[in-house]
C-alpha angles and dihedrals in degrees: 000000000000112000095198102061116124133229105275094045090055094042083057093054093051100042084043084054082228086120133017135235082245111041090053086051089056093041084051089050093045091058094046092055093046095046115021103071081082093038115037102187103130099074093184134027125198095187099157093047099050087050091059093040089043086047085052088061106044090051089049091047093055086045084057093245121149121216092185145277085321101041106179093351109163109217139156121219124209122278094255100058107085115240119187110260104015136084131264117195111148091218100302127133096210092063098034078119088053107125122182120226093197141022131258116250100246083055100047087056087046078057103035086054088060108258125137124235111221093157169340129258127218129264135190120263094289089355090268104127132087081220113070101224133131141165081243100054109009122223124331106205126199119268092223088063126344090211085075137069112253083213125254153290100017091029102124078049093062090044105056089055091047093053097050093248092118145012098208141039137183110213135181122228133197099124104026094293101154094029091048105056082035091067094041096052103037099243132107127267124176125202111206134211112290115271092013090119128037118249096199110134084032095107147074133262102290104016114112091185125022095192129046085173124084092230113079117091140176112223140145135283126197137123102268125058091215090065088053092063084046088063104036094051077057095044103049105019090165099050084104086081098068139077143001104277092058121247084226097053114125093197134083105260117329120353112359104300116190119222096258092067098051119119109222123199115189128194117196108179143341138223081222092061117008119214138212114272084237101065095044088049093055088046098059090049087062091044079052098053086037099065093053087054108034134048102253131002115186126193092193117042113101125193091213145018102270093217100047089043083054100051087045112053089035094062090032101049090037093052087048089054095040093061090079094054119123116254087252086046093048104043083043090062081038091071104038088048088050095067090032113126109248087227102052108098097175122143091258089046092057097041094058095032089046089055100049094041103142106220098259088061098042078053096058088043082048088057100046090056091060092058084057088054093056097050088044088059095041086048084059098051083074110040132023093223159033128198113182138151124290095206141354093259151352118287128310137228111256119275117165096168118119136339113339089244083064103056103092130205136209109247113184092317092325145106109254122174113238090239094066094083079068093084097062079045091061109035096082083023109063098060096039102257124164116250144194127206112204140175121256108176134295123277126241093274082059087252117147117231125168148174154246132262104199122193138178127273122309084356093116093135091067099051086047093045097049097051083049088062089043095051084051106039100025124009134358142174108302117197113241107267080234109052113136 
């Protein structure tokens, strides 16, 4: 069969009888046996499991009971959400025995709605890394080339939808950790308003909350943006319920409005974090297309200003992530943020003085980022949409040496540290937007890279819709030239 089919197609082969709930997950395991010895992105298999459960739904099928909208739908889910049974480690050594008694949330809808969990895909240490590599799991390379890093966190995530093991994913998302691995490995991710979907069972042994800040988020991966509505009407059924656009609405933005009237803002590149050429030209192809199908596209106009979006997100989300830093780790940054020059805003500057921000400082940074919100909000009032980078540039060859602000890429000719990426991370990010990460074409090396589709608030439909019209009228998944 055809790897690369995606979930609506395979739900209409099992709901057609003309596959089982079996016979795919042996297919999927097959695949995985044959492919992922170079690619290591599946950390944990729960093959005997998934069979019976497979079996179950194939029984119930024939009796003409319906488990839900994914019926016998084999998936994996990323490392970090807790599934009965099996480990979550998040890449740490010290919990490789921690075994979950329940699922996370997330996880129990994905259930509930009738799909079948065979695994568990691999993260980076604390899932804080744009590479996906651990001491538990090992390094998960990317199935374009596995030379080159698939993105993190979810990277293991992006891979096994790449490499045809999987139709579905569920990601996790604070530093463009579904949108990032989506751009590397050519799928689609999508970032949902914050607190759309529960992050209960995302979490280690002990935390109670992950994220004091209103930006990390749970949603779906897979290669078509239609599957991603299909699981996110599964992951958040009661979204309908918030904001002002309507979760339920089948338009585009209020009031059913058609294509042709959208109001379009591109954003090609940025003196804050500079992008391959490849990725702006390709960008301005779309603006291009773009002008000849919506109302307005504007290649000027910006929501925020880029430095102070910048400054925000990198001392919030770092403060957010610091929290969890060992008393050593944390009186360590202490004392590297303590002879830092108030004026230095490098990466490294914002990373030690994020994570020992004191709480009247997080506040006025708190504050800062409202004002974000507000402008944000003013910026949509004028246009429907953004569509921006995910990243500087296509994915990079694995280099795990050093601090990640340390790790440099090749920009157009020139030295680029590796964080800056984090700005195009942060700048939906930061104030808690929906995104979704979508495919624009492949690079001269044959290497897929993509974009974001940013909305406002609660409007995750029309970043999902419209990259549902894209995937039909302009771009969509490619297989990797290479797959096995």
């Amino acid at each position: 069969m055809n790897h690369y089919q995606s979930v609506r197609q395979l739900l209409k082969h099992l709901d057609h009888n003309e596959i089982t709930s079996v016979e795919l997950l042996r297919t999927q395991l097959a695949r995985v046996s044959v492919a992922d010895a170079t690619v290591n992105a599946v950390a944990v298999l729960d093959s005997e499991r998934a069979l019976a459960r497979a079996a179950e739904a194939d029984a119930d099928r024939a009796r003409g009971v319906s488990w839900g909208p994914l019926h016998g739908l084999p998936i994996t889910v990323k490392e970090s959400f807790d599934v009965a049974g099996l480990p979550t480690t998040w890449g740490y050594e010290a919990f490789r025995n921690n075994i979950a008694s329940t699922n996370a949330v997330a996880v129990q809808r994905l259930i509930d709605a009738g799909a079948i969990i065979f695994g568990k895909t691999n993260v980076p240490v604390s899932l804080a890394d744009w590479q996906t590599f651990n001491p538990v799991y090992g390094t998960t390379s990317n199935p374009w080339d596995v030379n080159l890093s698939p993105g993190g966190s979810s990277g293991g995530s992006a891979a096994a939808l790449a490499a045809g093991y999987t139709s579905l994913e569920l990601g996790s998302d604070i530093g463009a950790s579904i949108r990032n691995p989506a751009h590397y490995c050519g799928v689609y991710g999508h970032k949902p308003t914050w607190g759309l979907v529960p992050m209960a069972g995302h979490a280690l042994p002990g935390i109670a909350c992950i994220d004091s800040l209103d930006i990390g988020v749970a949603g779906p991966m897979a290669r078509s943006a239609f599957d991603l509505e299909v699981a996110m009407d599964i992951l958040a059924p009661r979204a309908q319920s918030f904001g002002r656009h309507g979760w339920r609405n089948t338009d585009w933005k209020r009031g059913g409005r058609p294509v042709t009237a959208l109001r379009i803002a591109v954003m090609c590149d940025d003196p804050v974090a500079r992008v391959s050429n490849v990725i702006v030209d390709r960008l301005q192809e779309l603006a291009a297309f773009l002008r000849q199908k919506v109302a307005h596209v504007s290649e000027s106009r910006r929501p925020v200003d880029s430095v102070e979006a910048r400054a925000v997100y990198l001392h919030q989300v770092r403060a957010a992530t610091g929290a969890f830093f060992s008393d050593e780790d944390y009186e360590a940054a202490q004392k590297v943020a303590s002879g830092l020059d108030p004026a230095d805003m490098s990466y490294r500057a914002c990373h030690y003085r994020g994570v020992t921000l004191t709480h009247r400082d997080w506040f006025a940074w708190d504050q800062r980022r409202a004002r974000l919100c507000q402008q944000w909000e003013a910026f949509f009032e004028d246009f429907d949409l953004l569509i921006c980078p995910v990243a500087t540039t296509p994915a990079f060859a694995h280099n795990q040496q050093g601090e990640r602000w340390e790790r440099m890429l090749d920009v157009n000719g020139q030295p680029q540290e590796s964080t800056d990426s984090m700005f195009w991370a942060g700048y939906p990010g930061v104030v808690g937007l929906p995104a979704t990460a979508i495919p624009l074409g492949l690079d001269p090396r044959g290497l897929p890279f993509g974009a974001q589709i940013i909305a406002p608030a609660f409007a995750d439909h029309a970043a999902m819709h419209f990259a549902q019209w894209l995937e039909l009228e302009w771009q969509a998944f490619q297989a990797p030239a290479n797959a096995l």
